[in-house]
N, CA, C and O of each residue as an XYZ file, in Angstrom:
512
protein
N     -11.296      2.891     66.966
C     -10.346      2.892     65.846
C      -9.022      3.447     66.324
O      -8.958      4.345     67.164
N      -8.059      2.933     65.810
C      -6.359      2.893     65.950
C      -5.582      3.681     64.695
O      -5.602      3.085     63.619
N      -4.694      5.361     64.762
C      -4.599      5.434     63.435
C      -3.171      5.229     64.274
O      -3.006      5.412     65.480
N      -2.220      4.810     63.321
C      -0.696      4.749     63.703
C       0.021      5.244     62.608
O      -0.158      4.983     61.419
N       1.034      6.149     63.233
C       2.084      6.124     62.363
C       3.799      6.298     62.941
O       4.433      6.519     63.973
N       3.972      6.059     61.662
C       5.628      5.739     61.469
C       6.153      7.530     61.753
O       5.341      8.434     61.946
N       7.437      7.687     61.722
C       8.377      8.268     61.668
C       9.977      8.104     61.974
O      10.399      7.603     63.017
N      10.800      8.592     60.927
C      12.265      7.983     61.197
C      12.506      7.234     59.964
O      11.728      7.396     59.024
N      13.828      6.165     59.828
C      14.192      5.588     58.782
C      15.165      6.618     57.798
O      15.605      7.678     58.243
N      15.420      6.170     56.462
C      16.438      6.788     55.859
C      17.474      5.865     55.275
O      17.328      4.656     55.096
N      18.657      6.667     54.972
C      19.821      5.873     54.672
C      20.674      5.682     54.971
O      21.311      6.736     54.967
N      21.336      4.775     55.348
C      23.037      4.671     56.113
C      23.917      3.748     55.866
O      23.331      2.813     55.319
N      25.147      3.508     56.004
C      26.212      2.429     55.606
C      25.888      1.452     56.557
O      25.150      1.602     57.531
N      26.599      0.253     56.146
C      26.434     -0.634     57.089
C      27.430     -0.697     58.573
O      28.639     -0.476     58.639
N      26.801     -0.947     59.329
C      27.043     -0.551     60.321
C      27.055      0.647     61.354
O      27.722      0.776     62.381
N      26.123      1.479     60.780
C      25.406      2.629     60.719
C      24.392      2.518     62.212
O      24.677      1.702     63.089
N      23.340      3.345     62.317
C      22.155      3.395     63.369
C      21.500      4.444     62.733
O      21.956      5.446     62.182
N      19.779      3.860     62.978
C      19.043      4.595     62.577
C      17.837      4.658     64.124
O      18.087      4.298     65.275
N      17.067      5.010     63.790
C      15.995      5.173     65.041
C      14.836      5.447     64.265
O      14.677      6.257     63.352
N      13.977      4.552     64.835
C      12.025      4.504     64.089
C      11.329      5.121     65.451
O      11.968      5.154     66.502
N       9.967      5.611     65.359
C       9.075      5.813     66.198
C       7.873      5.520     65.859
O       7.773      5.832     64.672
N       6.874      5.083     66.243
C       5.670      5.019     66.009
C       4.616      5.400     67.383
O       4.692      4.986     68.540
N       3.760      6.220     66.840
C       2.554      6.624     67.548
C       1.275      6.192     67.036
O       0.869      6.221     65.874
N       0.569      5.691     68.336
C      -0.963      5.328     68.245
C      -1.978      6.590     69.026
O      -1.970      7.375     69.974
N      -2.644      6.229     68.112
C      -3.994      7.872     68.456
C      -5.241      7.083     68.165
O      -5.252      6.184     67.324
N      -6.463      7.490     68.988
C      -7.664      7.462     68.654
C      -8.596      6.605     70.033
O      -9.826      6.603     70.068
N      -7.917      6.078     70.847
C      -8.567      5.749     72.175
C      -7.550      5.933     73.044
O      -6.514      6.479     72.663
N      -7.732      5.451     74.478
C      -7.053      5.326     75.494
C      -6.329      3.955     75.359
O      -7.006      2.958     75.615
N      -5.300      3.824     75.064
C      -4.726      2.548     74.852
C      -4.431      1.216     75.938
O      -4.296     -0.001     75.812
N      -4.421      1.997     76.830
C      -4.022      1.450     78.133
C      -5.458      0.524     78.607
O      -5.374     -0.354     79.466
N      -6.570      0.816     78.013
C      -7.827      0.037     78.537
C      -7.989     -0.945     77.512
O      -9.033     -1.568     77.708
N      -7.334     -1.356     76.434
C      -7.157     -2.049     75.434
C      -6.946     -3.965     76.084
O      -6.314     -4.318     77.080
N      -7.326     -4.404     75.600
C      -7.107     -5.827     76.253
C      -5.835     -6.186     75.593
O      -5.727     -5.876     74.406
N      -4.740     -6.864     76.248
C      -3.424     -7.428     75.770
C      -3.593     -6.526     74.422
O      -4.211     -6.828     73.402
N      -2.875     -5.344     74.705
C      -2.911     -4.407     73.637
C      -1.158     -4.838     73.334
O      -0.428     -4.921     74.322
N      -0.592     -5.086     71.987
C       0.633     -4.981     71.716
C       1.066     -3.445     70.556
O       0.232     -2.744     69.983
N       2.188     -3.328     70.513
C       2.626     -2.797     69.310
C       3.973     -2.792     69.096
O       4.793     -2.348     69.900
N       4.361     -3.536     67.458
C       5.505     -3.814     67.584
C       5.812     -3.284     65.816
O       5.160     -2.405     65.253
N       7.004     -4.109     65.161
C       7.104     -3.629     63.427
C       7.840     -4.918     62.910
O       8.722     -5.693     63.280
N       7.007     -4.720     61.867
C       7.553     -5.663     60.915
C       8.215     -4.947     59.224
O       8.103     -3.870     58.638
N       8.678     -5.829     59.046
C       9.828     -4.882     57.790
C       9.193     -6.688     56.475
O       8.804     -7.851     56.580
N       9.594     -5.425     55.234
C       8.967     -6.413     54.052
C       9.936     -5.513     53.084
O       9.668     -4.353     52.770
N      11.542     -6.495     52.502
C      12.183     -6.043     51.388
C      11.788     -6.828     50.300
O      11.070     -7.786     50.015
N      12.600     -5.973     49.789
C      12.157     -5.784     47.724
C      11.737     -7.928     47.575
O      12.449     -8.906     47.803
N      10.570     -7.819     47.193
C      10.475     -9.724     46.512
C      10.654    -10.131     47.869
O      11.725    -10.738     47.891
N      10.249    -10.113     48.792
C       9.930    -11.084     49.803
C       8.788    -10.898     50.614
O       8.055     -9.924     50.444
N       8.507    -12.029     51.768
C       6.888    -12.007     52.463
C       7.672    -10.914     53.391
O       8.877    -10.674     53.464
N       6.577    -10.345     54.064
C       6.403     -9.073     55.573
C       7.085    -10.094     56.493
O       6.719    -11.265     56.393
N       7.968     -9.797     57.312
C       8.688    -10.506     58.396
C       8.539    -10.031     59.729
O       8.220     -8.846     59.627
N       8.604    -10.331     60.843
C       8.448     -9.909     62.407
C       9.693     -9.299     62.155
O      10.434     -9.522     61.197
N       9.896     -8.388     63.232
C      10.901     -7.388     63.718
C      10.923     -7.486     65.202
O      11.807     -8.000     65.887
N      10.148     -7.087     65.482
C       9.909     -7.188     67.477
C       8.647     -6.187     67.208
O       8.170     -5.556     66.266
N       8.345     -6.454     68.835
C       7.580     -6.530     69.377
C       7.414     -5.885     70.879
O       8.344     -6.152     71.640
N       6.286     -5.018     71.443
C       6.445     -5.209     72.784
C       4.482     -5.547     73.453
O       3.482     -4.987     73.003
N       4.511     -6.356     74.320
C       3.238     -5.987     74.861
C       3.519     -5.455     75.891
O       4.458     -5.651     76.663
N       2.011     -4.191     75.938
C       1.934     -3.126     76.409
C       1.159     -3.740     78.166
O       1.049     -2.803     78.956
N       0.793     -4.799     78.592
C       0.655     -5.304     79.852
C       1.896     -5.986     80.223
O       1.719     -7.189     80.031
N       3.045     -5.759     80.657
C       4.086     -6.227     81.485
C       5.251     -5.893     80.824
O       6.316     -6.489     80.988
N       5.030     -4.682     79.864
C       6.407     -4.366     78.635
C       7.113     -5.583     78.598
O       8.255     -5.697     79.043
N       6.357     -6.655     77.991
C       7.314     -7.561     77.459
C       7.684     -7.506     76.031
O       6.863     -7.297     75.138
N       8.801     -7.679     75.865
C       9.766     -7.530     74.572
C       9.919     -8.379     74.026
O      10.553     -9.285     74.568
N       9.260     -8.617     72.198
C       9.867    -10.059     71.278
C      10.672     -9.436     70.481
O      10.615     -8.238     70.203
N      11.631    -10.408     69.994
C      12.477     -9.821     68.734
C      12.563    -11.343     67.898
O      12.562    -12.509     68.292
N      12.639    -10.696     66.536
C      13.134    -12.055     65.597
C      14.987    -12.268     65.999
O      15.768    -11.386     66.356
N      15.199    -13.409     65.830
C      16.484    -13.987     65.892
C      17.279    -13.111     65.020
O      18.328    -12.544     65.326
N      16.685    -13.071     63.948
C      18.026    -11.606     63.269
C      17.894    -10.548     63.533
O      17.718     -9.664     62.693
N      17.932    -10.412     64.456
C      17.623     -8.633     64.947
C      18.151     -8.600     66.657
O      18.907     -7.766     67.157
N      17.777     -9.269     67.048
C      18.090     -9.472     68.415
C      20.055     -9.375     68.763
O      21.076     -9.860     68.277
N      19.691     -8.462     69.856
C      21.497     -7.910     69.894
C      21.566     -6.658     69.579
O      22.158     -5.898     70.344
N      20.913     -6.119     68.259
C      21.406     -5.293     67.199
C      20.188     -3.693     67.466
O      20.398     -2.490     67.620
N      18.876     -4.609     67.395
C      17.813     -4.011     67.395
C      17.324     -3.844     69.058
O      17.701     -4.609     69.946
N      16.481     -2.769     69.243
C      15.778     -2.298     70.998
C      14.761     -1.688     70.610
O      14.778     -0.574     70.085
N      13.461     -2.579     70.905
C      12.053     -1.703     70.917
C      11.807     -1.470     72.554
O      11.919     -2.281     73.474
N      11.377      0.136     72.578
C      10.875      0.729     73.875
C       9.800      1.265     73.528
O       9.317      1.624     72.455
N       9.347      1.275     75.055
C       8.245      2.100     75.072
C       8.297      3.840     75.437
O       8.733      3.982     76.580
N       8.048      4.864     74.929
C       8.915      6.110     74.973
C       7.451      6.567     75.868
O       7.810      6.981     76.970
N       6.378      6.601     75.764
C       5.167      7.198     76.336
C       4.015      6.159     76.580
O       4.253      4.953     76.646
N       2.968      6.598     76.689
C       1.474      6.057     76.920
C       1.201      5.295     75.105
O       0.462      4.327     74.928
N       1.834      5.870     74.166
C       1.477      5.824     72.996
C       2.196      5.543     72.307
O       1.691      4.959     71.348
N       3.250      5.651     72.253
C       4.630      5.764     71.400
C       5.504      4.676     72.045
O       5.673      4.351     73.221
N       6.242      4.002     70.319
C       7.247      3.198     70.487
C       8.223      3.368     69.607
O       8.063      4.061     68.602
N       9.455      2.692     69.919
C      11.004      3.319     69.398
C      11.494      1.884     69.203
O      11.467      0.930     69.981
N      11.915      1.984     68.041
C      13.071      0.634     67.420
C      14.285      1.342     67.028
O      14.684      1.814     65.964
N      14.704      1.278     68.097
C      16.309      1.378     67.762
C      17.238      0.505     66.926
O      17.091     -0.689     67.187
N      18.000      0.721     66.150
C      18.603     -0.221     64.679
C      19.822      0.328     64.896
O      20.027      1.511     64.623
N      20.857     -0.543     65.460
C      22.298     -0.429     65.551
C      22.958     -1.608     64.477
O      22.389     -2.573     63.966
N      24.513     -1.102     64.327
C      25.055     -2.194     63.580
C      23.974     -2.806     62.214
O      23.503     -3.928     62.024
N      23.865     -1.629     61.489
C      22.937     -2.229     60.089
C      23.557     -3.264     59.187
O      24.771     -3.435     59.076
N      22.921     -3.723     58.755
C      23.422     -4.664     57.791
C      22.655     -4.528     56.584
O      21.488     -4.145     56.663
N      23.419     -4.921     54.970
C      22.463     -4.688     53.915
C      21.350     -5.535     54.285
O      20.477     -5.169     53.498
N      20.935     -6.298     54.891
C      20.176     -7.416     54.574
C      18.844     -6.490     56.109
O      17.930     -7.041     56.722
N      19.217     -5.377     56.186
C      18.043     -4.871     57.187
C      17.198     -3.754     56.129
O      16.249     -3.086     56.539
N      17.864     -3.653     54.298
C      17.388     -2.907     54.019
C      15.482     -3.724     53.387
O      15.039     -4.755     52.880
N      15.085     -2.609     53.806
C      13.486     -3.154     53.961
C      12.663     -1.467     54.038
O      13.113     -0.323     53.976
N      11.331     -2.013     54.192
C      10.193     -0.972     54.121
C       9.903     -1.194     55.947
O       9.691     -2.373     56.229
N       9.887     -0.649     56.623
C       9.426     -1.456     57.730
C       7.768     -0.901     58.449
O       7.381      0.193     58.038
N       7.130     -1.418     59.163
C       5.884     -1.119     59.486
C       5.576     -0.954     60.649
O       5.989     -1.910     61.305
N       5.014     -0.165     61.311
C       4.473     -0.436     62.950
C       3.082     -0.922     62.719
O       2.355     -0.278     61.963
N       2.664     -1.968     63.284
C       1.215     -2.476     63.522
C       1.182     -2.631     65.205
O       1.950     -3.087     66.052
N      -0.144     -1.990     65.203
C      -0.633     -2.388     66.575
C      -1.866     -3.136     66.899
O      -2.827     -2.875     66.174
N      -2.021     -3.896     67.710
C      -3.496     -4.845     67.964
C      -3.579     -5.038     69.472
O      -2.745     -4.781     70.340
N      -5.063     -5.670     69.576
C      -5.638     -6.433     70.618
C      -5.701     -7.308     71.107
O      -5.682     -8.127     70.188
N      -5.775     -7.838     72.007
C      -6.399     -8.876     72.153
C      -5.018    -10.303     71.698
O      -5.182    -11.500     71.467
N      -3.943     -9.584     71.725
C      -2.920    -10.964     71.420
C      -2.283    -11.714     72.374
O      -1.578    -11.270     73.281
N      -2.574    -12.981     72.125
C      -1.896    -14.045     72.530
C      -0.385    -14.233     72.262
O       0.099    -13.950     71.167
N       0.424    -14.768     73.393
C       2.039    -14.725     73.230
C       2.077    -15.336     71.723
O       2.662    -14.671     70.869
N       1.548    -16.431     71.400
C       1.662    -17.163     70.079
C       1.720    -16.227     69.105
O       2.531    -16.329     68.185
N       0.941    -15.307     69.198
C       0.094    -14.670     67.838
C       1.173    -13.811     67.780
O       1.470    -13.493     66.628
N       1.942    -13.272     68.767
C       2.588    -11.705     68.846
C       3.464    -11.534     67.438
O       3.772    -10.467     66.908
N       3.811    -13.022     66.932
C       5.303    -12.669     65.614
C       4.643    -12.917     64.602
O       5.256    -13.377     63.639
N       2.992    -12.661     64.482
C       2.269    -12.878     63.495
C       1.520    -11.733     62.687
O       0.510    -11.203     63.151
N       2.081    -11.358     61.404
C       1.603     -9.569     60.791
C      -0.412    -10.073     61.178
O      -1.099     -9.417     61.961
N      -0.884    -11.199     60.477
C      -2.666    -11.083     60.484
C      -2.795    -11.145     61.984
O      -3.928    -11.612     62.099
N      -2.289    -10.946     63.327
C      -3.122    -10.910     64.091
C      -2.710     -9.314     64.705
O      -2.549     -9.037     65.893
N      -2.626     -8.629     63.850
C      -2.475     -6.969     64.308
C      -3.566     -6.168     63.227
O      -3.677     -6.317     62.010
N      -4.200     -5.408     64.015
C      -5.200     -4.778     63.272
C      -4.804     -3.554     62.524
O      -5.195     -3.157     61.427
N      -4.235     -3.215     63.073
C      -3.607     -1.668     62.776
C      -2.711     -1.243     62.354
O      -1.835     -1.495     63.182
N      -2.030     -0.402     61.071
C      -0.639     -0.941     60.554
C      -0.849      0.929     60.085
O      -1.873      1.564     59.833
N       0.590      1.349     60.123
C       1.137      2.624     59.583
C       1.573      2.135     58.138
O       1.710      1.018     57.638
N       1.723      3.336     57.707
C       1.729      3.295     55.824
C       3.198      2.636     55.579
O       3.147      1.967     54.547
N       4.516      2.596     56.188
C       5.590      1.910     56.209
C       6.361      3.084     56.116
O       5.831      4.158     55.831
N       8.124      2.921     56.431
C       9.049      4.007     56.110
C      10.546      2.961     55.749
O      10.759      1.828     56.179
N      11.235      3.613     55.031
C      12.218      3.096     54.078
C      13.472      2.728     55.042
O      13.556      3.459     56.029
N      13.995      2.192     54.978
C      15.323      1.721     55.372
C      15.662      0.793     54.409
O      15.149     -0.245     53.990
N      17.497      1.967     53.956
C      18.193      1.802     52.802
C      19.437      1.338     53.889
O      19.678      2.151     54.781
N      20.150      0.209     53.862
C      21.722     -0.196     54.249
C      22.639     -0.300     53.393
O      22.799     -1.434     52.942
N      23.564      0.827     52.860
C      24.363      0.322     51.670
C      25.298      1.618     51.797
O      25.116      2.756     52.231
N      26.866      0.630     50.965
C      27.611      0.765     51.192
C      27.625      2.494     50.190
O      28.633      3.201     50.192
């Protein structure tokens, strides 16, 4: 079992920076098969959307097309990951989530059902 959580988020103007973290606890992660962990964000009346992504065998990095430029997921430790959020825009205000999983395929990576593991979410407000 995988518990994850969030920390970070808040409020800022647009064009602002904020910084997320998320930590995974409860095995050795590193023996995990194509272990990823990345976040997805879900505002007010709409579906959960990809954010990025990294897998944890070759730190490879996904990002959605609106985010890319703006947004930087790293890997900070063995456990821990960082989404950096530069240049906000209202349209980044959202709940956002860290999920982490197994076993993913490049296909699957921008997909919320193929992550097992999801933190409770943290707020990001963009406004003027």
């Amino acid at each position: 079992q995988v518990q994850v959580v969030e920390s970070g988020g808040g409020s800022v103007q647009p064009g602002g920076s904020l910084r997320l973290s998320c930590s995974a606890s409860g095995r050795t992660l590193n023996t995990f098969n194509a272990f990823a962990m990345g976040w997805f964000r879900q505002a007010p009346g709409k579906e959960r959307e990809f954010v990025a992504t990294i897998k944890w065998s070759g730190n490879r990095l996904y990002y959605a097309d609106s985010v890319k430029g703006r947004f930087t997921i790293s890997k900070e430790n063995s456990n821990t990951v960082a989404l950096q959020m530069n240049n906000l825009k209202p349209e980044d205000t959202a709940v956002y989530y860290c999920a982490a999983g197994m076993g993913l395929i490049t296909s699957s990576l921008r997909t919320d059902t193929a992550y097992s593991y999801w933190g409770q979410g943290t707020h990001v407000t963009v406004s003027s």
